[in-house]
C-alpha positions as CSV (number, residue, x, y, z in Angstrom):
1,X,12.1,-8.9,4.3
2,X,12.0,-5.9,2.2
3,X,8.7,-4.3,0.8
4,X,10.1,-4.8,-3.1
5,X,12.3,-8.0,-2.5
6,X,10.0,-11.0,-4.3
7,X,9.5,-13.8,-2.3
8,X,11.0,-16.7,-3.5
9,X,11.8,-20.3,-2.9
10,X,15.2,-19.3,-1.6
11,X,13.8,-16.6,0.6
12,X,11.3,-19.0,2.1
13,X,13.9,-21.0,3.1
14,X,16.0,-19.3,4.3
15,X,13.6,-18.5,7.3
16,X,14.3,-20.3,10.3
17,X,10.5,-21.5,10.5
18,X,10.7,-23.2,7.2
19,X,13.6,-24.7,8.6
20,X,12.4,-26.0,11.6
21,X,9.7,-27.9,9.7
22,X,11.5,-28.9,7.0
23,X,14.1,-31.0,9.7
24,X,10.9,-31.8,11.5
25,X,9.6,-33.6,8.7
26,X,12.8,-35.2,7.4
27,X,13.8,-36.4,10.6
28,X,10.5,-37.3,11.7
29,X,9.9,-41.5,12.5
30,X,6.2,-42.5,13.4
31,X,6.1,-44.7,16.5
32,X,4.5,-47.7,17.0
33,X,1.1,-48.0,18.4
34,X,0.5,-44.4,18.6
35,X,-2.3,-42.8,16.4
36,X,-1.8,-40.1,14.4
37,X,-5.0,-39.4,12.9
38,X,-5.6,-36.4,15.4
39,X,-2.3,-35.0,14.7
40,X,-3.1,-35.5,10.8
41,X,-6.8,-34.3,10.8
42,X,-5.4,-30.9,13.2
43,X,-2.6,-30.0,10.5
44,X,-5.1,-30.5,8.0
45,X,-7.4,-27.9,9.7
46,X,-4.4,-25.6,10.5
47,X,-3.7,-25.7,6.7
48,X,-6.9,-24.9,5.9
49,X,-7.4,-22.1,8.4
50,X,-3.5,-20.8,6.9
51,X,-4.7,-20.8,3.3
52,X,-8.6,-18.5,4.1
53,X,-6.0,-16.4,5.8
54,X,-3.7,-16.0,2.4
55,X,-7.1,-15.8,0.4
56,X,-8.0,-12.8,2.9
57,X,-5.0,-11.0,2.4
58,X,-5.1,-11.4,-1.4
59,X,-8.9,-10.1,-1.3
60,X,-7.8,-6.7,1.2
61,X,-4.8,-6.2,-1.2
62,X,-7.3,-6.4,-4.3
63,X,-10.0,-4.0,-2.3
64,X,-7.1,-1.6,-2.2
65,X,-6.0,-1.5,-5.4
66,X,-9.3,-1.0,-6.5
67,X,-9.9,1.8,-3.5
68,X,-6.6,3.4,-4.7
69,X,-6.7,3.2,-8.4
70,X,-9.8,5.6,-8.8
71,X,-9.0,8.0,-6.1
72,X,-5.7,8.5,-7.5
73,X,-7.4,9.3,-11.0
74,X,-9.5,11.5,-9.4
75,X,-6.6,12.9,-7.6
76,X,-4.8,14.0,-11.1
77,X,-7.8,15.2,-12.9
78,X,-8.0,17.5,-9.4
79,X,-4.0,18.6,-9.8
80,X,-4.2,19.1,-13.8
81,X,-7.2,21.1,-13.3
82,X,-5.6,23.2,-10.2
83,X,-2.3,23.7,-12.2
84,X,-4.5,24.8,-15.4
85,X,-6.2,27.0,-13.3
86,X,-5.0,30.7,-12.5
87,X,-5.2,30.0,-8.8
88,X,-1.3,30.6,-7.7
89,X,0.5,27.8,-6.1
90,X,2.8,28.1,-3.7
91,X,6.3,26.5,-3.3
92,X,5.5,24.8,-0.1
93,X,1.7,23.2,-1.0
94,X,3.6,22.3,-4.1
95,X,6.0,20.2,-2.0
96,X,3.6,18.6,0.5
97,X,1.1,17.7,-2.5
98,X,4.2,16.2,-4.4
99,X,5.0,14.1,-1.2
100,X,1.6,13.1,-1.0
101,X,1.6,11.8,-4.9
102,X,4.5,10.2,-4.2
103,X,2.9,8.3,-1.0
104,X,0.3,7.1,-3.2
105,X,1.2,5.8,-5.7
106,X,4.1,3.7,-3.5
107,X,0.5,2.4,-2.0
108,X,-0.7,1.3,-4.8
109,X,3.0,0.0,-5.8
110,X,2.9,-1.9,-2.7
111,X,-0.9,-3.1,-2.9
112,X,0.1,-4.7,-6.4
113,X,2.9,-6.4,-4.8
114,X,0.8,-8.0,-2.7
115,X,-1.3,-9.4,-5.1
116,X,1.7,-11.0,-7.2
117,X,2.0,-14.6,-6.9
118,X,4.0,-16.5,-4.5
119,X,5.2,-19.9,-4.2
120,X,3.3,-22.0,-2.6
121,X,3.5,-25.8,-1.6
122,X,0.5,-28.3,-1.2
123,X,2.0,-31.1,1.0
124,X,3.3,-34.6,-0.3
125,X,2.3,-35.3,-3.6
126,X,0.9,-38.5,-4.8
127,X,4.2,-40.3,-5.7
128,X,5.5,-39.5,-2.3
129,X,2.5,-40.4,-0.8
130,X,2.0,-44.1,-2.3
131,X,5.8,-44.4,-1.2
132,X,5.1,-43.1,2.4
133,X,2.0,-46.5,2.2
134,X,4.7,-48.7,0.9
135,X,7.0,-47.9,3.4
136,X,5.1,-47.5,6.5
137,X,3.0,-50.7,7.5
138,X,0.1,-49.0,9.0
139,X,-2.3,-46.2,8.4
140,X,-1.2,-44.3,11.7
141,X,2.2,-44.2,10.5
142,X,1.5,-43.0,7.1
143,X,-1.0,-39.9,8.9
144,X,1.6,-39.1,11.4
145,X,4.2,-38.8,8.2
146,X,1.7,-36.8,6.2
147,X,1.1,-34.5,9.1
148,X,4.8,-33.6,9.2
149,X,5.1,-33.2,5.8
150,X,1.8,-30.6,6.0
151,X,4.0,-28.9,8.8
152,X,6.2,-27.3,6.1
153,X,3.2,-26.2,3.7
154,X,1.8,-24.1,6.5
155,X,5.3,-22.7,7.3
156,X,5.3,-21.4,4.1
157,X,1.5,-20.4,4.1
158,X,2.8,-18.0,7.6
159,X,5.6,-16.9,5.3
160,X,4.0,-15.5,2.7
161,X,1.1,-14.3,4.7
162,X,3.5,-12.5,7.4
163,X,5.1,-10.8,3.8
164,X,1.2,-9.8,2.2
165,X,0.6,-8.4,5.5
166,X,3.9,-6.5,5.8
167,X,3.1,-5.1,2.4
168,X,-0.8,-4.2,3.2
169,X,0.6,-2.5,6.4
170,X,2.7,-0.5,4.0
171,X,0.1,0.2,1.7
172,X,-2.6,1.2,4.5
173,X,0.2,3.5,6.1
174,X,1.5,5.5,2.7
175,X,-2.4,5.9,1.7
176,X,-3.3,7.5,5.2
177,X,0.2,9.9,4.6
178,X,-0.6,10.5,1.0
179,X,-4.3,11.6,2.2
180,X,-2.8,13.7,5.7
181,X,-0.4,15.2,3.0
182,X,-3.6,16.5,0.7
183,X,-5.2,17.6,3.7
184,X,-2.1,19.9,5.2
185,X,-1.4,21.3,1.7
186,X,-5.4,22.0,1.2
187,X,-5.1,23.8,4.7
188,X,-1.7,25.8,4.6
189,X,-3.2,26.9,1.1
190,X,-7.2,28.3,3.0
191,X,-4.6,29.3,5.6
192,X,-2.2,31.2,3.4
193,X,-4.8,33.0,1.7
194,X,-6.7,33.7,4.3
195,X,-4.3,35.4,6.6
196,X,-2.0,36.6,4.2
């Protein structure tokens, strides 16, 4: 998975854990005399617990982009105001502060991508459902069959999470080089003055 590539329906499925639970449910025959509401009640919780984690990363992605907006603002008011100025700039600061614009602003890039929307499934929906009681004499059954079918939405809940996690690690590592850029140019510049 690439930082830019969207994540779509195709790429969700083409990931072997989608697949594994989409076969799962498909194939997937309740037994008799087993109970299933444990099974149904856990992959309810695990859905749950799947979906707070998405809302997490969608509110450190937003924290970011509001971290990131400002400071690059005050960032530009700081280089229009050192390139106005009659302070010469060397070749070298010039290049490490370029890099460091560049850095970024590919966080904030990648902080916005995070907080685009995804697909997302929900489980059976009703029609299935009332075709999963028709078919299935007892309630057990019709659990066991809705916990399989829950099985896939939280695949795709890990999916997209693993992606806006991939992306905030991206975002969190070209910030901290954009800021260790700033810093080296801001030192070779003391430095150069200094000693030179």
């Amino acid at each position: 998975m690439s930082l830019l590539k969207p994540l779509d329906q195709k790429t969700i499925e083409a990931d072997p854990r989608y697949a594994r639970a989409d076969e799962f449910m498909r194939s997937f025959e309740p037994l008799d005399n087993r109970s299933y509401e444990w099974v149904y009640e856990y992959a309810i919780r695990t859905f749950e617990m799947a979906d707070r984690s998405l809302d997490t990363l969608d509110a450190k992605a937003e924290s970011m982009v509001r971290y990131l907006g400002p400071g690059s603002g005050i960032l530009g008011v700081g280089l229009a105001s050192l390139a106005a100025s009659e302070i010469s700039v060397r070749k070298p600061e010039l290049v490490i502060v370029a890099f460091g614009v560049m850095c970024i602003l590919a966080a904030i890039l990648a902080a916005f991508r995070a907080l685009l929307p995804h697909p997302h499934t929900f489980g059976a929906s009703v029609q299935d459902a009332t075709k999963v009681a028709g078919h299935y004499d007892d309630r057990d059954k019709c659990l066991g069959y809705c916990a399989a079918g829950l099985g896939v939405s939280i695949a795709v809940l890990r999916i997209v999470s693993e992606k806006k996690a991939q992306q905030l690690r991206w975002c969190h590592g070209l910030f901290f080089a954009g800021i260790a850029a700033f810093l080296i140019a801001g030192a070779w510049a003391i430095a150069s003055r200094v000693w030179c």
